[in-house]
mmCIF file of the N, C-alpha and C atoms, coordinates in Angstrom:
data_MODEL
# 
_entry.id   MODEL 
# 
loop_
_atom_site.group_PDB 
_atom_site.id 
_atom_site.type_symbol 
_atom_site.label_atom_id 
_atom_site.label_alt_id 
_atom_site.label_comp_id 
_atom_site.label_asym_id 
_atom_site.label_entity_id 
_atom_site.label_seq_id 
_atom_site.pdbx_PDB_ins_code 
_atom_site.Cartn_x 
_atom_site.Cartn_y 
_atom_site.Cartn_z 
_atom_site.occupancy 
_atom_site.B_iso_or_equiv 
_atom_site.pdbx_formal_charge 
_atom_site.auth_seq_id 
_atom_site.auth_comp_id 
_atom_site.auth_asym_id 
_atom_site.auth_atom_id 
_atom_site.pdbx_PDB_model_num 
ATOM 1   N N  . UNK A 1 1  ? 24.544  7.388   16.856  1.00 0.00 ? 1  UNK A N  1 
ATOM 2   C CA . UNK A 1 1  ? 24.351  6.213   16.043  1.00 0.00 ? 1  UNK A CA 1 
ATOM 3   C C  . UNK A 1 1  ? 23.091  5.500   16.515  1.00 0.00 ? 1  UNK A C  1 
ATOM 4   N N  . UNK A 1 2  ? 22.747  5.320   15.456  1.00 0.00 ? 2  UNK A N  1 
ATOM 5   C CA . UNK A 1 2  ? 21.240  4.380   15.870  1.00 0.00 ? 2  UNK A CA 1 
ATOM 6   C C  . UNK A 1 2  ? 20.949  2.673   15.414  1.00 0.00 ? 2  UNK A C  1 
ATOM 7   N N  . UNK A 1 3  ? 20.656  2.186   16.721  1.00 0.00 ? 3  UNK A N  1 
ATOM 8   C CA . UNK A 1 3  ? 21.049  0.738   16.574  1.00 0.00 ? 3  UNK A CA 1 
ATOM 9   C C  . UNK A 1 3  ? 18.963  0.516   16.333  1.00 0.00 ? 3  UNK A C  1 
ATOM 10  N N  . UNK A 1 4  ? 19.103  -0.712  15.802  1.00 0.00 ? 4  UNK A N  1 
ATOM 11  C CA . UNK A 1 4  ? 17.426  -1.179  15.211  1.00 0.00 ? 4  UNK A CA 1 
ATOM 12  C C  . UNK A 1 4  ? 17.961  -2.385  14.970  1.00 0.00 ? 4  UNK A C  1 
ATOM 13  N N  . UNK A 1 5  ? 16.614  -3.070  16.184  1.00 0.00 ? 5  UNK A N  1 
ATOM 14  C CA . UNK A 1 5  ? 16.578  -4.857  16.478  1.00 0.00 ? 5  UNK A CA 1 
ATOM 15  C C  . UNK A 1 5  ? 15.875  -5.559  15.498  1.00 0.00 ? 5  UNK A C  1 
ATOM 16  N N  . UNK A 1 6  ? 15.583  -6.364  15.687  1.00 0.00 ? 6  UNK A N  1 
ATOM 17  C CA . UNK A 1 6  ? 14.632  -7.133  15.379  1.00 0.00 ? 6  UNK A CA 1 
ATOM 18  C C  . UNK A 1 6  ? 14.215  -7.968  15.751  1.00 0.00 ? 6  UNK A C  1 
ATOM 19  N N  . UNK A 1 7  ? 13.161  -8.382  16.576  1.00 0.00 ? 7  UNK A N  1 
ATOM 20  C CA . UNK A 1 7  ? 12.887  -9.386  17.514  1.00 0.00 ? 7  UNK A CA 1 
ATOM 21  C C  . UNK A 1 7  ? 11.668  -10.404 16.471  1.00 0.00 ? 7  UNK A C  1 
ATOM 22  N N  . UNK A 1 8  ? 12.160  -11.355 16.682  1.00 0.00 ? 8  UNK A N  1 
ATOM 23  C CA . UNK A 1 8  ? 11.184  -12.150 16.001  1.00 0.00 ? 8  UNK A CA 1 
ATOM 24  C C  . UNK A 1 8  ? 10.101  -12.965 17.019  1.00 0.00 ? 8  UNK A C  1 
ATOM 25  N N  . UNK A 1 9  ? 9.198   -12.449 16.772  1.00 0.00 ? 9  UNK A N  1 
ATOM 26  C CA . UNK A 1 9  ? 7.928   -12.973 17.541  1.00 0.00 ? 9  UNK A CA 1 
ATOM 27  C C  . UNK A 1 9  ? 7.570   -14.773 17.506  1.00 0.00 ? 9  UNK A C  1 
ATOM 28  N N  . UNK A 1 10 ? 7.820   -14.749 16.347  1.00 0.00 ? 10 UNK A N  1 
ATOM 29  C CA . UNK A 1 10 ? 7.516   -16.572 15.664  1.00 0.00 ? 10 UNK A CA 1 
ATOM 30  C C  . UNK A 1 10 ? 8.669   -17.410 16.405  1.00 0.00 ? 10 UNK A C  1 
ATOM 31  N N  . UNK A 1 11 ? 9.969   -17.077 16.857  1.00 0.00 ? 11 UNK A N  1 
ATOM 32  C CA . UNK A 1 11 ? 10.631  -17.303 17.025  1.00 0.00 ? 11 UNK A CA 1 
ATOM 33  C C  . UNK A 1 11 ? 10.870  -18.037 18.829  1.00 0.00 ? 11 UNK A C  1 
ATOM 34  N N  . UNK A 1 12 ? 10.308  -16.603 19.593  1.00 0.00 ? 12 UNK A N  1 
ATOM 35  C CA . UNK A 1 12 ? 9.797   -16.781 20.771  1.00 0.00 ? 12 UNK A CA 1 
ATOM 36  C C  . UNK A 1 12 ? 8.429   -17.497 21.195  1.00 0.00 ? 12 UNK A C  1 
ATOM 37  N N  . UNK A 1 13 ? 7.974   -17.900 20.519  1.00 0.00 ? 13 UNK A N  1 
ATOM 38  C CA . UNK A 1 13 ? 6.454   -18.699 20.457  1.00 0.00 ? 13 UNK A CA 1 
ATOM 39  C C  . UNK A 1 13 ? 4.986   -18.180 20.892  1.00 0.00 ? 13 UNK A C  1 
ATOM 40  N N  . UNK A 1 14 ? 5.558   -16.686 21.281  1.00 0.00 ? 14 UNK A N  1 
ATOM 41  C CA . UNK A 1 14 ? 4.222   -16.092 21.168  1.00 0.00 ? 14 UNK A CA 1 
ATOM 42  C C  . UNK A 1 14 ? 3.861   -15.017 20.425  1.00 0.00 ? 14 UNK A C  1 
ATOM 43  N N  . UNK A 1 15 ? 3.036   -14.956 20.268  1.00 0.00 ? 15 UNK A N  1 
ATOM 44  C CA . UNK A 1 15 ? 2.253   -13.544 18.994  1.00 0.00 ? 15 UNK A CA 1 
ATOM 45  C C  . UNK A 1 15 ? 1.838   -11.869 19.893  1.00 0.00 ? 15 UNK A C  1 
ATOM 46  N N  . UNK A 1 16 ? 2.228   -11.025 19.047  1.00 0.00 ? 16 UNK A N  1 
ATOM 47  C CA . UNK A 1 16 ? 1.980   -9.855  19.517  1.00 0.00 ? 16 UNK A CA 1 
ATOM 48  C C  . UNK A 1 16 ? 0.740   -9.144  18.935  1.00 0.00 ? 16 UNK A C  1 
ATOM 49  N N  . UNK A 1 17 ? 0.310   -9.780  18.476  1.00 0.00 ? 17 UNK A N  1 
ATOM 50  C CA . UNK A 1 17 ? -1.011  -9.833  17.567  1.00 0.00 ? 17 UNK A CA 1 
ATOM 51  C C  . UNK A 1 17 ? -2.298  -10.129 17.989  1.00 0.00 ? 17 UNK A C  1 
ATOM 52  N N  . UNK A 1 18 ? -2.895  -10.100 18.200  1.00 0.00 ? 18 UNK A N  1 
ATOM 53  C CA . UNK A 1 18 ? -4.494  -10.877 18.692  1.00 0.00 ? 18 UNK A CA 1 
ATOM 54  C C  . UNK A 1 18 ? -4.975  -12.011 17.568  1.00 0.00 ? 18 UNK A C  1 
ATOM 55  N N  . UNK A 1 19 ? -5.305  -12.924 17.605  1.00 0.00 ? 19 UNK A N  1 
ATOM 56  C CA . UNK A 1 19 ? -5.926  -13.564 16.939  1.00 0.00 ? 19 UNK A CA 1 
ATOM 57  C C  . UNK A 1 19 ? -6.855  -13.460 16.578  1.00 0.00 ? 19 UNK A C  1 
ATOM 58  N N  . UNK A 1 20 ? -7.390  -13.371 15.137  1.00 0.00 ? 20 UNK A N  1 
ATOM 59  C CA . UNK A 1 20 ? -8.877  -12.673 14.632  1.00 0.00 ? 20 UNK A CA 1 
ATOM 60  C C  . UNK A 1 20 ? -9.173  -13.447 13.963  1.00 0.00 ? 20 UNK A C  1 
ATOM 61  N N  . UNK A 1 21 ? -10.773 -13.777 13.972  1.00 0.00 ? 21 UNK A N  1 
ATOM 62  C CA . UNK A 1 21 ? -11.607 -14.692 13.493  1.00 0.00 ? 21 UNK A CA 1 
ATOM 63  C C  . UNK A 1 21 ? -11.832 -14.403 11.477  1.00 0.00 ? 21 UNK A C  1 
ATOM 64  N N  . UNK A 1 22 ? -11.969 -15.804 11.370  1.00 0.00 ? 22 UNK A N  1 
ATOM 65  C CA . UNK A 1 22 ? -12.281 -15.621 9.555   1.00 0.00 ? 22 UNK A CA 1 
ATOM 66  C C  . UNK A 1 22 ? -12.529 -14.438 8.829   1.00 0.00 ? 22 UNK A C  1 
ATOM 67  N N  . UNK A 1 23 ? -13.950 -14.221 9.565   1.00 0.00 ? 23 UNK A N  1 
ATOM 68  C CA . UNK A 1 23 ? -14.627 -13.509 9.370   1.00 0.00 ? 23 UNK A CA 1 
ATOM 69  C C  . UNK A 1 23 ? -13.821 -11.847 9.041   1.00 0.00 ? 23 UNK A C  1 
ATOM 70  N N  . UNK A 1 24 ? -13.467 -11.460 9.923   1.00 0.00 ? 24 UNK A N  1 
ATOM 71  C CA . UNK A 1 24 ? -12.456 -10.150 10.220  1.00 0.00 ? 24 UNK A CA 1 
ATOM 72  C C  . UNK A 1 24 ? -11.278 -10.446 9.056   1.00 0.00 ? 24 UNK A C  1 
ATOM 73  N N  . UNK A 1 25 ? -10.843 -11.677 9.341   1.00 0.00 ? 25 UNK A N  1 
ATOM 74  C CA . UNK A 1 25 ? -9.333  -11.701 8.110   1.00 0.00 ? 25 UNK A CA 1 
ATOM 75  C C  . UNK A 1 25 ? -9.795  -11.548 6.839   1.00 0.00 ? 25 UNK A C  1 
ATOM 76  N N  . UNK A 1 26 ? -11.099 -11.836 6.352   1.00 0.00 ? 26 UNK A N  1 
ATOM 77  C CA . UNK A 1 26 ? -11.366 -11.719 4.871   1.00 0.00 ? 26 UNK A CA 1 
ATOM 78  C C  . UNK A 1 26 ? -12.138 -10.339 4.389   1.00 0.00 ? 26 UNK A C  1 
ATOM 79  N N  . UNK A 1 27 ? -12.859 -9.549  5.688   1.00 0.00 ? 27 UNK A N  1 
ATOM 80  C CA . UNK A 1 27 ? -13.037 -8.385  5.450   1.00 0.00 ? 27 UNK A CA 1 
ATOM 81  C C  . UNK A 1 27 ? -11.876 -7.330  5.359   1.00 0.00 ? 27 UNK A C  1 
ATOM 82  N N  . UNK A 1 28 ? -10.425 -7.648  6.653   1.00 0.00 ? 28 UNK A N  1 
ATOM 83  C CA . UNK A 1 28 ? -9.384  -7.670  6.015   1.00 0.00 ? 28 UNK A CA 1 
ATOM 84  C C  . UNK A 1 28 ? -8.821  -7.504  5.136   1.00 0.00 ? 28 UNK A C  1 
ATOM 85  N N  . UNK A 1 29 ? -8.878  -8.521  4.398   1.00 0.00 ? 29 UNK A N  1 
ATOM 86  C CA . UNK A 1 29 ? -8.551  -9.037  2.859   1.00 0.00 ? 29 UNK A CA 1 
ATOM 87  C C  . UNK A 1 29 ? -9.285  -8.167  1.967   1.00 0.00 ? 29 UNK A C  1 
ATOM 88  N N  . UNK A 1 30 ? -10.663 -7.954  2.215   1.00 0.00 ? 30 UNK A N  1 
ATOM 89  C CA . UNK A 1 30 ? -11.362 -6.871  0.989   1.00 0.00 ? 30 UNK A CA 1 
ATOM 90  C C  . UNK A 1 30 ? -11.114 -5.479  1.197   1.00 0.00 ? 30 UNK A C  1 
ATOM 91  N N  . UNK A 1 31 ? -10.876 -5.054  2.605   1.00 0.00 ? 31 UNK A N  1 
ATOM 92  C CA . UNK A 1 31 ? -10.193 -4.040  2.361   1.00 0.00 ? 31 UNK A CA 1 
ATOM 93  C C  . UNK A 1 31 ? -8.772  -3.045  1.573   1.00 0.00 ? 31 UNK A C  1 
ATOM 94  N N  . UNK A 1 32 ? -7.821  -4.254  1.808   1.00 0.00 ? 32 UNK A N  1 
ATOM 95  C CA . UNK A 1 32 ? -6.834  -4.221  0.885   1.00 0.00 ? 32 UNK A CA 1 
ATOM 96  C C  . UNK A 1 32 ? -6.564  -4.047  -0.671  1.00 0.00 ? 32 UNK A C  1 
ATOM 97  N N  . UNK A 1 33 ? -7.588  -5.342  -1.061  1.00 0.00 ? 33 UNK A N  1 
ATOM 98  C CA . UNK A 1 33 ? -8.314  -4.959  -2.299  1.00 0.00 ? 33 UNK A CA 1 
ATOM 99  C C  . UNK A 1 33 ? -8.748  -3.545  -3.063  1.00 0.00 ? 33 UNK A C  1 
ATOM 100 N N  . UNK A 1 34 ? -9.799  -3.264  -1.965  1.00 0.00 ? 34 UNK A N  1 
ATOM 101 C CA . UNK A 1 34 ? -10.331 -1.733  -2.228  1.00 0.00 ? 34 UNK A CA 1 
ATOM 102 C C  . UNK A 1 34 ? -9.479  -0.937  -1.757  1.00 0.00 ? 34 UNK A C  1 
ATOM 103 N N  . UNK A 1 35 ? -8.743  -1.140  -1.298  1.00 0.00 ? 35 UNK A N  1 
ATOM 104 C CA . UNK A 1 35 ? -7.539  0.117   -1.446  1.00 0.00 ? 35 UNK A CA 1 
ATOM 105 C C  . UNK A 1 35 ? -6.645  0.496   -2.637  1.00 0.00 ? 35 UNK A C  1 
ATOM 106 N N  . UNK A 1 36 ? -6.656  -1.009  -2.769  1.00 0.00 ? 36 UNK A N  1 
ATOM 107 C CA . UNK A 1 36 ? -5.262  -1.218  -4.030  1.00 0.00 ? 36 UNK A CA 1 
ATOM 108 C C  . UNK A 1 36 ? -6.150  -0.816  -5.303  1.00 0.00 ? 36 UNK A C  1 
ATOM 109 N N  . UNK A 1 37 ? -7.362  -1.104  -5.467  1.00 0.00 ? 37 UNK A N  1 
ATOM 110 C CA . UNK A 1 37 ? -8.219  -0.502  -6.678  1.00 0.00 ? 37 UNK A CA 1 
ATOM 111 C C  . UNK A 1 37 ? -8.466  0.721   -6.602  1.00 0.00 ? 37 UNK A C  1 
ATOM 112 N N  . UNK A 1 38 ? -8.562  1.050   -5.988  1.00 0.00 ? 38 UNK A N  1 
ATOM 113 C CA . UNK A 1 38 ? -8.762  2.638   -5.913  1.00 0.00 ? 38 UNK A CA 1 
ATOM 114 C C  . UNK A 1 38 ? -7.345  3.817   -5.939  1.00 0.00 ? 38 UNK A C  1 
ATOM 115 N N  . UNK A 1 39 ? -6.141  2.954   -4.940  1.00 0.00 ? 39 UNK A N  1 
ATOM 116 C CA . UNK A 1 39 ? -5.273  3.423   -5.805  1.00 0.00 ? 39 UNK A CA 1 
ATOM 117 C C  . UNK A 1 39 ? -4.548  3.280   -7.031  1.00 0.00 ? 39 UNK A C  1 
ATOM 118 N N  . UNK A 1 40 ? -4.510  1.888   -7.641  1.00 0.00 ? 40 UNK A N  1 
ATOM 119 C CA . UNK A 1 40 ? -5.129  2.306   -9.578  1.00 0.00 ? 40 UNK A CA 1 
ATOM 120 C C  . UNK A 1 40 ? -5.748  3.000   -10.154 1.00 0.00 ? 40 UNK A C  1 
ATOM 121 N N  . UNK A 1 41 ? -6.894  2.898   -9.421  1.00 0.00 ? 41 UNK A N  1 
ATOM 122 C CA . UNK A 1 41 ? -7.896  4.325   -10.341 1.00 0.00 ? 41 UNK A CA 1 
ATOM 123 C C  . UNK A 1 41 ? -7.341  5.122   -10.324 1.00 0.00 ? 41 UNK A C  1 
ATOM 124 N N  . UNK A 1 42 ? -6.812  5.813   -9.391  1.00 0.00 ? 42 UNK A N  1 
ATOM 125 C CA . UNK A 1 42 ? -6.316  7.187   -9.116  1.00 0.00 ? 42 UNK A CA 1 
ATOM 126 C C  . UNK A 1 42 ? -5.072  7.394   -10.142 1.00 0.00 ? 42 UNK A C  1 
ATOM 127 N N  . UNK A 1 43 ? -4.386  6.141   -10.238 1.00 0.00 ? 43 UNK A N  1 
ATOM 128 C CA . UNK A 1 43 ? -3.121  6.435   -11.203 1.00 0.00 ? 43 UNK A CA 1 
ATOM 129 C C  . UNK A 1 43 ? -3.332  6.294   -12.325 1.00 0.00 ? 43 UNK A C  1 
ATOM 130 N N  . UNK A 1 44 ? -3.842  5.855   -12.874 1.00 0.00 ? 44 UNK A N  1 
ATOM 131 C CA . UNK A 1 44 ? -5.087  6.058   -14.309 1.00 0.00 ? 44 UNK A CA 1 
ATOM 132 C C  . UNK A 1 44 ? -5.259  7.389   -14.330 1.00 0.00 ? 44 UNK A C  1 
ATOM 133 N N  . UNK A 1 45 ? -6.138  7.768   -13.489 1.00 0.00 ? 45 UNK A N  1 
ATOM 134 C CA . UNK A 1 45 ? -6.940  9.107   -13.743 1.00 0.00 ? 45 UNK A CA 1 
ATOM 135 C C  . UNK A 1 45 ? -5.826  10.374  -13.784 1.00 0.00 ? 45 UNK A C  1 
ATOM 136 N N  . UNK A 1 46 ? -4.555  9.548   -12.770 1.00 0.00 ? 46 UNK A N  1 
ATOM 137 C CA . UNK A 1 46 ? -3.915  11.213  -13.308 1.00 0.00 ? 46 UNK A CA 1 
ATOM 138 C C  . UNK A 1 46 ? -2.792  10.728  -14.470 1.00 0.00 ? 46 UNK A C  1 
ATOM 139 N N  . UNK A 1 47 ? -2.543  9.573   -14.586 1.00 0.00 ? 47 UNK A N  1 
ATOM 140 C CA . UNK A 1 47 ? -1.858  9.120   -15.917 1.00 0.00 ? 47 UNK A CA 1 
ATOM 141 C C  . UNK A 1 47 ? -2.412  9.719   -16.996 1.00 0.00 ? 47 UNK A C  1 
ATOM 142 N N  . UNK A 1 48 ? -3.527  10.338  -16.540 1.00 0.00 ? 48 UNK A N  1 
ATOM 143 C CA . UNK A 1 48 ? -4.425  10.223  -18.209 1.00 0.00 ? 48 UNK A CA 1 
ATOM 144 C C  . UNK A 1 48 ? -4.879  12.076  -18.333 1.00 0.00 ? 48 UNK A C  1 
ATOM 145 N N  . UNK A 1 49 ? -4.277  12.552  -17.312 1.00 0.00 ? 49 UNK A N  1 
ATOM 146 C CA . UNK A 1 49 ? -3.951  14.237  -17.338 1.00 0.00 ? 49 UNK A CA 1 
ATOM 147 C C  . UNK A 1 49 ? -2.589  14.501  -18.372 1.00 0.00 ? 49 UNK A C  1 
ATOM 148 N N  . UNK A 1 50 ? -2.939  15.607  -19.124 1.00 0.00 ? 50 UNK A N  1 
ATOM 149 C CA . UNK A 1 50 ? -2.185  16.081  -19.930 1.00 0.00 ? 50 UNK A CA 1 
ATOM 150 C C  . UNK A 1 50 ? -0.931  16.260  -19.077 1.00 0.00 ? 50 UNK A C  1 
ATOM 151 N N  . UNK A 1 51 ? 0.259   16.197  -19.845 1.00 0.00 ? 51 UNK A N  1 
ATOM 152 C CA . UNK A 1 51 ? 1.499   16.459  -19.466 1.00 0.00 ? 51 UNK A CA 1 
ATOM 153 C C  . UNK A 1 51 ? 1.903   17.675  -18.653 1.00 0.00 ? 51 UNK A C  1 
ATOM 154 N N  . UNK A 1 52 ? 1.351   18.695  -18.824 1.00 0.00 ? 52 UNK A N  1 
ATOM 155 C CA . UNK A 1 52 ? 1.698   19.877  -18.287 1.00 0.00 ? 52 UNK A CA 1 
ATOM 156 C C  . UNK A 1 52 ? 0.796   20.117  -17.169 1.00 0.00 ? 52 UNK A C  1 
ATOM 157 N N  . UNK A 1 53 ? -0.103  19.317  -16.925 1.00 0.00 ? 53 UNK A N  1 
ATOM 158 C CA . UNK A 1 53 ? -0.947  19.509  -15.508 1.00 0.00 ? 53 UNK A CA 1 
ATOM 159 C C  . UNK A 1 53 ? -0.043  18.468  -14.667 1.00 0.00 ? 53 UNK A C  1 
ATOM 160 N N  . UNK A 1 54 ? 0.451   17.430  -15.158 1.00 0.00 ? 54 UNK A N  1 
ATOM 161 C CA . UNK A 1 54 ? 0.997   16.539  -14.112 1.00 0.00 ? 54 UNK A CA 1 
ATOM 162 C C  . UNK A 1 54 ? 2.170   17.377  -13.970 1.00 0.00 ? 54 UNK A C  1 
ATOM 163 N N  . UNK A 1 55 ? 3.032   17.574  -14.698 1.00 0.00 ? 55 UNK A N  1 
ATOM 164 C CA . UNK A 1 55 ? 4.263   18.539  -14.113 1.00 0.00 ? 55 UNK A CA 1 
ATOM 165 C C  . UNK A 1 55 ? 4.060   19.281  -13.150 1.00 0.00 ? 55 UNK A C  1 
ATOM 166 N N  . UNK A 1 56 ? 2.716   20.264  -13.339 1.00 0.00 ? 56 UNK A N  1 
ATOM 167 C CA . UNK A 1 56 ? 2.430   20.985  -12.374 1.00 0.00 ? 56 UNK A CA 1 
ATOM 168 C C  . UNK A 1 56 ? 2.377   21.074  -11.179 1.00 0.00 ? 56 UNK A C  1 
ATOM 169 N N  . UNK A 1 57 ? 1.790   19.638  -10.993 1.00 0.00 ? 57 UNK A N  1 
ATOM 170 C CA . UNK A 1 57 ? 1.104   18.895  -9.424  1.00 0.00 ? 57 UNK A CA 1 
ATOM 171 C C  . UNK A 1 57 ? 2.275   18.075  -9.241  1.00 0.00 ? 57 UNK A C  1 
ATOM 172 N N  . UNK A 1 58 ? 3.534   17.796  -10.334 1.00 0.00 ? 58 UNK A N  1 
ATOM 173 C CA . UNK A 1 58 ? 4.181   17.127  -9.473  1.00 0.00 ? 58 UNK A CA 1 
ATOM 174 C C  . UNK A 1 58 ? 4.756   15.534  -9.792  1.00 0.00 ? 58 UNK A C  1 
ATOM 175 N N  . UNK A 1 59 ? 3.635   15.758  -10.723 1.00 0.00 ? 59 UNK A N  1 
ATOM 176 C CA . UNK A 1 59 ? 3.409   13.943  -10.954 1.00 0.00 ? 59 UNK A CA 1 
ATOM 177 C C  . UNK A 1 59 ? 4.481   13.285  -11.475 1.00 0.00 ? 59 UNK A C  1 
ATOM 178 N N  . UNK A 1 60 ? 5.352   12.418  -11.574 1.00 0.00 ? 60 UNK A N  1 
ATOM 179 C CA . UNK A 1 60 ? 6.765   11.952  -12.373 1.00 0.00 ? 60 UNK A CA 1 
ATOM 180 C C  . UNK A 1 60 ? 6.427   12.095  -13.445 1.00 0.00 ? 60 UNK A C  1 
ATOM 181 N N  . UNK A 1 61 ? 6.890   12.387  -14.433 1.00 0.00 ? 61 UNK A N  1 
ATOM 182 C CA . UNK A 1 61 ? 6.494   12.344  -16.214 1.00 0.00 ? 61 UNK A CA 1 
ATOM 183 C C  . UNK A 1 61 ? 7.188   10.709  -16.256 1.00 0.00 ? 61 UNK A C  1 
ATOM 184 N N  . UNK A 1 62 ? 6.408   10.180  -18.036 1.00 0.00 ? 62 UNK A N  1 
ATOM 185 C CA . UNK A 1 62 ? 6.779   8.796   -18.233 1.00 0.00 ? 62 UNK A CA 1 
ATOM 186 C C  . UNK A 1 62 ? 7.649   9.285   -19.066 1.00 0.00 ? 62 UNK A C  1 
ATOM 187 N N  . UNK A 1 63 ? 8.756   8.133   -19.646 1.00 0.00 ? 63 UNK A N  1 
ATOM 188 C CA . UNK A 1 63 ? 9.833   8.335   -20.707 1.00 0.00 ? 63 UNK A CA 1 
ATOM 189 C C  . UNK A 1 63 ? 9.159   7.487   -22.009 1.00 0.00 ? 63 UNK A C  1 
ATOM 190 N N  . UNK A 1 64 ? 8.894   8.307   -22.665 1.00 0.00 ? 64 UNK A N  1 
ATOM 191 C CA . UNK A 1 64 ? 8.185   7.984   -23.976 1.00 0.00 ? 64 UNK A CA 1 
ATOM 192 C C  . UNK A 1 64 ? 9.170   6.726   -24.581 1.00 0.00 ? 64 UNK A C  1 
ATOM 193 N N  . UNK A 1 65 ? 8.769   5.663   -25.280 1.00 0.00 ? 65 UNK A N  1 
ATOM 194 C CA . UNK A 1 65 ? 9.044   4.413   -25.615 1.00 0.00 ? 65 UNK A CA 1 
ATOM 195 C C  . UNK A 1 65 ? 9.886   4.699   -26.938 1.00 0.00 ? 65 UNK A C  1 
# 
């Protein structure tokens, strides 16, 4: 059996984290961004593959409306 804690950091009053300057949190921040856009693109681009190539590779089919 497997037991899983949870220790709350905020709780104990200190951070396990480093503290990072503006600068870093908003490049941060644009990274996330460009991740999350790019994985849209990607689901676009194979949304927009014929049905029988996405089956192929795998892709979930949609349930037509």
């Amino acid at each position: 059996m497997t037991t899983i804690t949870y220790l709350d950091q905020r709780r104990l009053g200190a951070s396990s984290k480093p503290q990072t300057s503006r600068p870093q949190q908003i490049m941060s921040l644009f990274d996330r961004v460009v991740a999350a856009w790019n994985r849209r693109k990607t689901e676009r681009m194979l949304e927009g593959l014929p049905q029988e190539i996405r089956k192929d590779i795998g892709w979930p089919t949609t349930i037509g409306k």
